[in-house]
Every structure is written in structure tokens, then in C-alpha cells.
N, C-alpha and C positions, 0 to 999 in steps of 0.2 A: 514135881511140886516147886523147888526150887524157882526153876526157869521162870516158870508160871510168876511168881513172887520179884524174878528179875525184870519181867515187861512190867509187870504194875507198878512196880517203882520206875522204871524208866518215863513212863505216861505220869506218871505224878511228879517229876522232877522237871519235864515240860512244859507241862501246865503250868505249874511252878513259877517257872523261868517267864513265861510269859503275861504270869500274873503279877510277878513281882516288876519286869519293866514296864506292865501300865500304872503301877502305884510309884514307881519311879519316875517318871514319865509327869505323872500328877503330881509329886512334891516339888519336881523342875519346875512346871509351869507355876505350880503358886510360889514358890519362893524364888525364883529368877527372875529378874527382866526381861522380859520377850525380846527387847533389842540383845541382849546379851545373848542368849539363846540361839538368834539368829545368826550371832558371829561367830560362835561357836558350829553349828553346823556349817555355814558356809565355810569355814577352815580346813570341816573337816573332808581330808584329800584319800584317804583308802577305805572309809566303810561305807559307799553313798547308802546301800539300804540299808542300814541301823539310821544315818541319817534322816532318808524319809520317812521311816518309822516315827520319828522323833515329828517330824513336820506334818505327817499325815494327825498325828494325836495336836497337838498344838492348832491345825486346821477347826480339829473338832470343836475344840472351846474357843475358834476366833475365826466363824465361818465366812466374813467378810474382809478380812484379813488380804487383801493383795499379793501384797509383798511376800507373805505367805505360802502364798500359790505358785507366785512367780519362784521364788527360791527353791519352791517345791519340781517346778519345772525344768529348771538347773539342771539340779541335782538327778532330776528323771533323765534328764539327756545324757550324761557324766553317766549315768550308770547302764546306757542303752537300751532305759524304755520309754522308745521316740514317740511311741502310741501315745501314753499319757501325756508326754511333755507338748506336744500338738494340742491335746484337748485342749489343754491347761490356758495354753500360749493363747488357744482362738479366744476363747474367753476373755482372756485380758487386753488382747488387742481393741475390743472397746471399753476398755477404763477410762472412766473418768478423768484420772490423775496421770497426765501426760509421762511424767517419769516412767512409771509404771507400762504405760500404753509403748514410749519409745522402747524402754529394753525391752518389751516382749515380740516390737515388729523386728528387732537386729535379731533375738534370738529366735523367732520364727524363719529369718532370712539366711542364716545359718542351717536351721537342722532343713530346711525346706530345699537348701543346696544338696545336702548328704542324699537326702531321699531322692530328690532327681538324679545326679551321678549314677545312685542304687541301682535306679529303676530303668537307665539308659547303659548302665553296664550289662543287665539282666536280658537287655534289649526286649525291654516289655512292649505292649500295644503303642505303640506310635503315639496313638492321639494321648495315650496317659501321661507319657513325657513331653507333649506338647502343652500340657491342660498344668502338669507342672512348671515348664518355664512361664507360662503364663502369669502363675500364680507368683513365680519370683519376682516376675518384671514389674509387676502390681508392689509388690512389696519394697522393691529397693526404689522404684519412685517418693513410697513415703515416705522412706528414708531418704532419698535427695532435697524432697521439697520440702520434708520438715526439720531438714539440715540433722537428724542425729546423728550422723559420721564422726569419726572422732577426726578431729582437724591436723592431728600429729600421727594419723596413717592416712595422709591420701595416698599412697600408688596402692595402697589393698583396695580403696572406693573406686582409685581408676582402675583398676582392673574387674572387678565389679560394673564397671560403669560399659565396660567392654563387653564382657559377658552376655549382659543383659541387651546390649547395644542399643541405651541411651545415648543418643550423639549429643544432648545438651546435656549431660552430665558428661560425659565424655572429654566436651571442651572446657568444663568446668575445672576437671579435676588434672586436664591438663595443663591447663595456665596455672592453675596453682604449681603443680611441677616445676615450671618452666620459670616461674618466681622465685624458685629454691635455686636454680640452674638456668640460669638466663642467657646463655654461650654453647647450650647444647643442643647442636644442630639437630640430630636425631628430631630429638623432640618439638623444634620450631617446624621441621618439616613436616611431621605428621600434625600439627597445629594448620600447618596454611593447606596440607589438603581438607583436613575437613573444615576449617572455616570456608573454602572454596565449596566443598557441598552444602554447606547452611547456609550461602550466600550475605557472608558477614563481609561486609567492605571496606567498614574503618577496621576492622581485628585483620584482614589479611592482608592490608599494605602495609600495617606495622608490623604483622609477622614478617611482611616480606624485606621490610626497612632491617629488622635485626639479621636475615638471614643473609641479606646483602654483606651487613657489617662482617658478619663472624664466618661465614660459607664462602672462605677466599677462592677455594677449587673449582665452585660454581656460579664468581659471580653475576657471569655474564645472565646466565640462567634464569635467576629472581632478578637482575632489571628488566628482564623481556615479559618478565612474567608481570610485571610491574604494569611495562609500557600496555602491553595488551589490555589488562585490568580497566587502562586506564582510559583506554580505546571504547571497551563495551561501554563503560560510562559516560563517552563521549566525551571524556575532559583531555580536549584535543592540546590545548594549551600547554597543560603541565606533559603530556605525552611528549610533543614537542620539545619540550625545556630537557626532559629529560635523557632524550637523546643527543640533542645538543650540549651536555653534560659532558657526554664520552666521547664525542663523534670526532676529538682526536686523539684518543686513545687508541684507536685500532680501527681498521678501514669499514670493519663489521657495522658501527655503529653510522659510519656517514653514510652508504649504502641503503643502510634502514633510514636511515633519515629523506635520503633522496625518495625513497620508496611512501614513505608517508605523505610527501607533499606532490607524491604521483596523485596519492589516496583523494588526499585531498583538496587534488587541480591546482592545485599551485606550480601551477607546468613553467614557467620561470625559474622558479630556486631548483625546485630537481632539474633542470637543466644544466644548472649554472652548478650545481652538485658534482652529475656529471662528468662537465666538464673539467673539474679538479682534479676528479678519477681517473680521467684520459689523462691528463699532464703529467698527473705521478705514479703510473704503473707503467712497467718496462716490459710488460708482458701482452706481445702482440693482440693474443686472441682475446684479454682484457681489455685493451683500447680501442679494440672493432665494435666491440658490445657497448664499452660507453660512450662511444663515437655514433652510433647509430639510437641509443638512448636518450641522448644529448639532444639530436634532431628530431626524434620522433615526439619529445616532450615537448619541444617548441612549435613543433605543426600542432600536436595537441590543445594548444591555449591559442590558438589561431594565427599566432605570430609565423605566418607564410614566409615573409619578405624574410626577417630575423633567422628563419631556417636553412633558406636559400644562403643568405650571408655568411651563416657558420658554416655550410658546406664549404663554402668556398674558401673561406681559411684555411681546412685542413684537404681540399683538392690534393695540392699536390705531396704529401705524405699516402694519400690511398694512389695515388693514380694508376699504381700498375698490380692493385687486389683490381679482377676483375667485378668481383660480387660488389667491392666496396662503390666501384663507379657504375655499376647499374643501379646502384640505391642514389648514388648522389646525379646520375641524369633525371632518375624517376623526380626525387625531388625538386629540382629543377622545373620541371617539366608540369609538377603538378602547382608550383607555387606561377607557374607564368614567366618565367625567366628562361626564354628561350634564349637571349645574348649568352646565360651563362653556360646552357646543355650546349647551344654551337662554338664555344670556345672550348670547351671540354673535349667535342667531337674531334675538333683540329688536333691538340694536344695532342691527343692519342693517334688520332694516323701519321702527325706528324714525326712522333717519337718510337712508331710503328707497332707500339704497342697491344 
């Protein structure tokens, strides 16, 4: 009989308990300020369901209450029921009241990460984790385009921006970076590849102008990357100038320089390029190549006679490379200057060579 008399009290002390926190519950609501209330639950960090309890009753007498909901949804996620906190979120993600509307797309973008990771840990159905990044990528656009990132954590947006692989957010939240840090190479160079995939052409010659400056170990690298740039644009001019910049700095650059005015028929100056080349390299099989460069760019602009004439200048330095005097009879030969090919011919039987 006892025992009997111990449940019944126990059921009645229940009851109880649970009648007394909605009359409790009811003196909060009418004698507190609801904003009060609300900072008071949102502080509170160890009980979330006594908390919802509290918000789910407050709901009831303020059923259009947003903010409400949205807190409610918090606090549903903090206490790991993602199910409601989703419901909650879809909902308010069309409020009216933009405040409202932005915290519930970041905290939709949030638990909608958790659940994807979940769901591709679990390695569920393909297409479910597909139909989930989907759904982030849709989300963190409206957080780009409606700018509610907090502007004092871009690398969490960039990285976010990565994720999702927005390349315009991508570059966005890199230049912000690189504002913060404007000497860090890392970051300029992952800046001028993708500006090079978005085909941004004032943003990647100034990436490339900084990387020039501060990327001493490469800088050859980004001027060529420069010149080329400047090549597809056809801005033959500054290409030009810009080689002409360096081109006595290092042999590299006059080379390229000769090379470009091959490009572009200007068979004169690369000649006479060249010719520099042959003068100040001590290195034989160098000076055959720009020796026979030299000529070939002057046959090339049609200047025959002028080519004939530079052979013969440098006759007798080749005359006993055999290869080199079959090139300078050929030329000879094709410019019409037989006088020169039969003084050549002498030479060499003469000196029996």
C-alpha cells in the first residue's frame, strides 16, 4: 500500500513541477520585458531545454514574434535539435525584416555545413550530398551579394568562398587579404592565377606590378608574364618598352628583345640585335648562331645586298668552319654576288683549306 501511495505522490509532484513552471513562466511573461527575457535566455550557456521551454511558452503569446523564433532556433541548434532549428530558419529566411532574414541565411549556412560534412562522412547517396552543397552554394551567394559577412573575419568568408568555389567571391575576399598584407607573395600569386582565369586585365598587371616589386627570386618570371599579357593585347608598344627596360640587365632580356622584332618584321633591329650578341659572347657555338641570325634576319626584310655585305665582314673569322662557309657561299650565291662566292672560292684553295 505504501509503494502504491509512493507513485501517486511521485505523479502528483510532476504534475506539479510542471504546472508550477507554466504559472511561472506566465508571471515572467507579464511582469518582465520581453527584451529582458530574451537576454536573459540568450546568456543562458548550460540549460538550452529549460531555455526553449521558456521560448517555446513566450512563442505562444507572441506568435509573430521573429526574433522569437529566430532565438528559438539558436538555442535548437546549441542543444542539437538541427530538425527544428532548420524548420525554424526556412521560415524566417523570408522575413520581412532583413536583420532577421540575414542572421537566419548565416545561421542556415552554418548548420547546413554540419549536415552536409554529416551526411558525406556517412557517405550517404551521392546525389543527397550533392543536392546539399547545392543548397550551401545558393546560400553563401546571398550572403556575398547581400554583403552580411562580418568584415573583421574575412579569411573564415575566404575560405568559405573556397569551399563553395565562388571565384568572385574568391577574388573578393582575397584582395581584401592582400590589403591587410600587401608584400605577401603567397597571396599575390594565388590573386594573379585567378585573376588570369577571370580574365581581369587591369587587376593582373597590377598584381603583377606588385609581385615584380616584392617576388625578388622570381623576378624575371612576372616581367615575362607581364610582356606576354601584353603581347595577347597586342600592346606591342609597351611590350617593347618593357623589354627595353631590362635588356641590359642580363643577355636574357636583349635575346627576347631581338626575338620580338623577328615577331614583328622588324628584321633590321633584330639584326643589328644580333649583331651585339655576336660582338660580346666569347663563346664560339654562340656566335655561329648569332652570326647566322644576324643574316638570316636581313635576307628576311629583303635587304639581299646588306646581307651579302655582312657576310663579308665577318668572312674571314668563319673561313675555316666549314658549315660556316657553305652558309656564307649559299648567301652569296642567292643575293647575286657571284664576285663575292669567287673570292671566297680562291681564299680557300688558296690557303688549302
Amino acid at each position: 500500500m505504501s509503494d502504491v501511495d509512493n507513485e501517486k505522490s511521485y505523479v502528483i509532484t510532476y504534475k506539479e513541477l510542471i504546472f508550477t513552471f507554466i504559472v511561472f513562466s506566465a508571471i515572467l511573461i507579464a511582469l518582465y520585458p520581453k527584451d529582458l527575457l530574451k537576454e536573459q535566455i540568450l546568456s543562458e550557456k548550460s540549460n538550452y531545454d529549460l531555455s526553449m521551454l521558456y521560448l517555446k511558452n513566450l512563442i505562444q503569446h507572441s506568435p509573430d514574434d521573429e526574433s522569437l523564433m529566430l532565438i528559438l532556433a539558436e538555442q535548437s541548434l546549441r542543444s542539437g535539435n538541427k530538425d527544428l532549428s532548420l524548420r525554424l530558419l526556412n521560415l524566417l529566411l523570408d522575413s520581412k525584416d532583413k536583420k532577421i532574414r540575414d542572421k537566419a541565411t548565416l545561421l542556415s549556412y552554418d548548420l547546413q555545413k554540419i549536415e552536409y560534412f554529416y551526411l558525406k562522412d556517412k557517405k550517404n547517396n551521392k546525389q543527397i550530398v550533392r543536392e546539399k552543397k547545392e543548397v550551401l552554394t545558393k546560400l553563401f551567394s546571398s550572403i556575398f551579394n547581400s554583403k552580411m559577412y562580418e568584415k573583421d573575419n574575412i579569411d573564415k568568408w575566404y575560405k568559405e568562398s573556397l569551399f563553395v568555389n565562388n571565384k568572385k567571391a574568391v577574388h573578393f575576399f582575397l584582395n581584401e587579404k592582400i590589403k591587410k598584407d600587401p608584400t605577401n607573395i603567397t597571396l599575390l600569386k594565388e590573386n594573379y592565377y585567378l585573376e588570369k582565369e577571370l580574365g581581369h586585365r587591369t587587376e593582373i598587371l597590377q598584381t603583377l606590378k606588385a609581385l615584380q616589386k616584392y617576388d625578388k627570386k622570381h623576378t624575371r618570371k612576372w616581367i615575362m608574364a607581364e610582356y606576354y599579357i601584353r603581347l595577347n593585347y597586342k600592346e606591342y608598344a609597351i611590350a617593347e618598352q618593357l623589354l627595353k627596360k631590362y635588356e641590359n640587365a642580363t643577355l636574357f632580356y636583349k635575346l627576347k628583345l631581338a626575338e620580338f622584332y623577328l615577331m614583328r618584321k622588324e628584321y633590321v633591329k633584330s639584326s643589328r640585335i644580333y649583331e651585339i650578341l655576336l660582338k660580346n659572347t666569347h663563346e664560339y657555338a654562340e656566335q655561329k648562331e648569332y652570326f647566322y641570325k644576324m643574316v638570316k634576319a636581313l635576307q628576311a626584310s629583303d635587304k639581299l645586298t646588306s646581307a651579302a655585305k655582312k657576310v663579308k665582314d665577318y668572312e674571314s673569322i668563319y673561313i675555316h668552319d666549314i658549315e660556316v662557309r657553305n652558309f656564307m657561299l649559299k648567301v652569296y650565291m642567292a643575293t647575286g654576288r657571284l664576285d663575292y662566292a669567287s673570292s671566297l672560292s680562291k681564299k680557300i684553295l688558296r690557303n688549302g683549306i
